[in-house]
N, C-alpha and C positions, 0 to 999 in steps of 0.2 A: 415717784417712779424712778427705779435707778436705770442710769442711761448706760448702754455697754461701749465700751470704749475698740474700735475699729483699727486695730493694727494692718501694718501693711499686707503683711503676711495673712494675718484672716483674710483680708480683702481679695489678696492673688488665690488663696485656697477656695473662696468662693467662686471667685472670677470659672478658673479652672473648673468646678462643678459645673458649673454652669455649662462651661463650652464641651464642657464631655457628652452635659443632658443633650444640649442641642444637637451635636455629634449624632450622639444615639436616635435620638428622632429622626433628623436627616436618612438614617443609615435605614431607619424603619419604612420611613414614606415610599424610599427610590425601591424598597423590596416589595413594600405594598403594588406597587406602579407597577413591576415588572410581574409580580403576581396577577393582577388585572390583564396586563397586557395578553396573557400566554390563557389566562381566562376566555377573553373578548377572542380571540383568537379561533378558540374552541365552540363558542357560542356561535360566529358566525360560520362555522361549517357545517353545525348541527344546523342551521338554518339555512343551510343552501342543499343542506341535505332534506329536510323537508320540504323545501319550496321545489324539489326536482319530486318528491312524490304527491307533491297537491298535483303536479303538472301530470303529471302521468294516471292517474285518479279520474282527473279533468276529462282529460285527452278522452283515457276511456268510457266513461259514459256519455261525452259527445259521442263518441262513436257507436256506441251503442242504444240513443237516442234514434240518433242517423239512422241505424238500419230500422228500429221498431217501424219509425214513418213511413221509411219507404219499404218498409214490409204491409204496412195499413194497404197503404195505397197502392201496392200491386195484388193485393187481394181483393181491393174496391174492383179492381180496372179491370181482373184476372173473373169476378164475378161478374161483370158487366152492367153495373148499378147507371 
């Protein structure tokens, strides 16, 4: 197997690839990250936006609960059982 001979020059040419690649990923993650961020951001409003309509959902059929009962029982009370 012939062995290839590593001048300095190749070595700085690679070196330099190298730190460009990294570069580049670097430059990718922190976009990825800010991508996420402004994501997460979005998600929790959309979740605070549904957690204000379970509540309100909630609220109303408690409420509406509430009256049937004591709708029951003042037609008990109103018939005189």
């Amino acid at each position: 197997m012939e062995r290839a001979a590593w001048t300095d020059e190749r070595l700085d040419d690679l070196a330099e690839a190298m730190r460009s690649g990294f570069e580049r990923v670097d430059r990718d993650i922190r976009d990825l990250r800010a991508e996420m961020r402004g994501e997460f951001t979005a998600l929790r409003a959309d979740m605070d936006a549904l957690r204000q309509t379970m509540l309100r959902i909630g609220a109303g059929l408690l409420g509406g609960m509430a009256f049937g009962f004591l709708s029951v029982i003042a037609a008990i009370l109103v018939r005189g059982a």
